[in-house]
Structures are given as structure tokens and as C-alpha cells.
N, C-alpha and C positions, 0 to 999 in steps of 0.2 A: 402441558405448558401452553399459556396461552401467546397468540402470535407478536400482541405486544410488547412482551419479554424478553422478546428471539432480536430486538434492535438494540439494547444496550449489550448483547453478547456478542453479535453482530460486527458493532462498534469496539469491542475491547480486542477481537480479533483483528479488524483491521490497524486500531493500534498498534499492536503486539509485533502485524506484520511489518510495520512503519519502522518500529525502533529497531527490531532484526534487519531490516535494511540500512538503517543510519550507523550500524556498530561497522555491515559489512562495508561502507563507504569509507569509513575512516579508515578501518584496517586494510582498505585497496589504496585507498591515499598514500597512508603513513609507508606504506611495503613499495609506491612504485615512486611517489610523488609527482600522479598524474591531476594536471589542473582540473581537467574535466570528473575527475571522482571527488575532484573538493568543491567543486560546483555543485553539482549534484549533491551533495549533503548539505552544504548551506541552503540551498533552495527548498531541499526537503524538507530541514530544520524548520525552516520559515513559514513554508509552507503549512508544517505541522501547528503552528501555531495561529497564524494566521486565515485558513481557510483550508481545515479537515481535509475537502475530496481531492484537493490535489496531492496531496503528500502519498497517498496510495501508486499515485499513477505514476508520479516522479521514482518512486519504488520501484514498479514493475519496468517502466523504461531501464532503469540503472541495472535492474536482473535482468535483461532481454538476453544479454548475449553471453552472461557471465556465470549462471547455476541455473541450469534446466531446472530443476526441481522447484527452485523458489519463484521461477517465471511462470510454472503453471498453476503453484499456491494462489499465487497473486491474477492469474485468469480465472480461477476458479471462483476467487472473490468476487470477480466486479462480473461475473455472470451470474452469479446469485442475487447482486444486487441488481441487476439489469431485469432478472426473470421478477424478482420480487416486485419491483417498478409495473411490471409489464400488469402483473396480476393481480395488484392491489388499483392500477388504474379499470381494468373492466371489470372488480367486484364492485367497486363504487360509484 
């Protein structure tokens, strides 16, 4: 597979993870009716639409203290993307 392929799969994962976090914001909303998990999804929302790389990160803030497991999906992302970054800057 060549490496230019590996961005749009890339991209629908971090999608994927976006929307998995917009479902968990509302059903934290709707279950506590705290302002701050309705915040958090409309920004996300907006985000998502407005300017891609933040919506990931508004994700992983909202999972920080709430699902270990989805806190560290969401590190593991922006460290691939971070190494990718690092190593497509000194092959070129």
C-alpha cells in the first residue's frame, strides 16, 4: 500500500472517532443535563464542520477524564499524526 493511501484511511478514522465521541456527548448530556457536555458537542459539531483538526482534539479533551480507553485511542491518533509530520518533514 502506498503511503499516500494510508491519509484518506487516516482521515475516516479520525472521523469515526469524532462521531463516537459526538453520540457519547449527547448521551452524557441527555443522562446528566450537564451544560458543559452540551458545550462540548456543539463545539465539536462545529468544529467538525468548520475546521477538521479541531474536532479531534475537542474529542479527546471530553474523553480525558471520562473512558480511559477512548482517551488513549484518541493519543494514539494524534501521535501518529505527530510522528508522520515529524518524518515526512526530514524525508523532504
Amino acid at each position: 500500500m502506498q503511503p499516500y493511501m494510508l491519509l484518506p484511511l487516516y482521515l475516516l478514522i479520525l472521523l469515526v472517532y469524532v462521531i463516537i465521541s459526538l453520540i457519547d456527548m449527547w448521551k452524557s448530556y441527555t443522562a446528566t443535563s450537564n451544560s458543559s457536555d452540551f458545550l462540548f458537542f456543539i463545539l465539536t459539531l462545529v468544529a467538525l464542520f468548520a475546521g477538521f483538526l479541531l474536532a479531534p482534539i475537542l474529542s479527546l479533551l471530553f474523553h480525558w477524564k471520562r473512558n480511559r480507553l477512548k482517551r488513549n485511542i484518541g493519543l494514539v491518533l494524534f501521535f501518529i499524526l505527530i510522528i508522520t509530520y515529524i518524518v515526512r518533514f526530514f524525508i523532504s
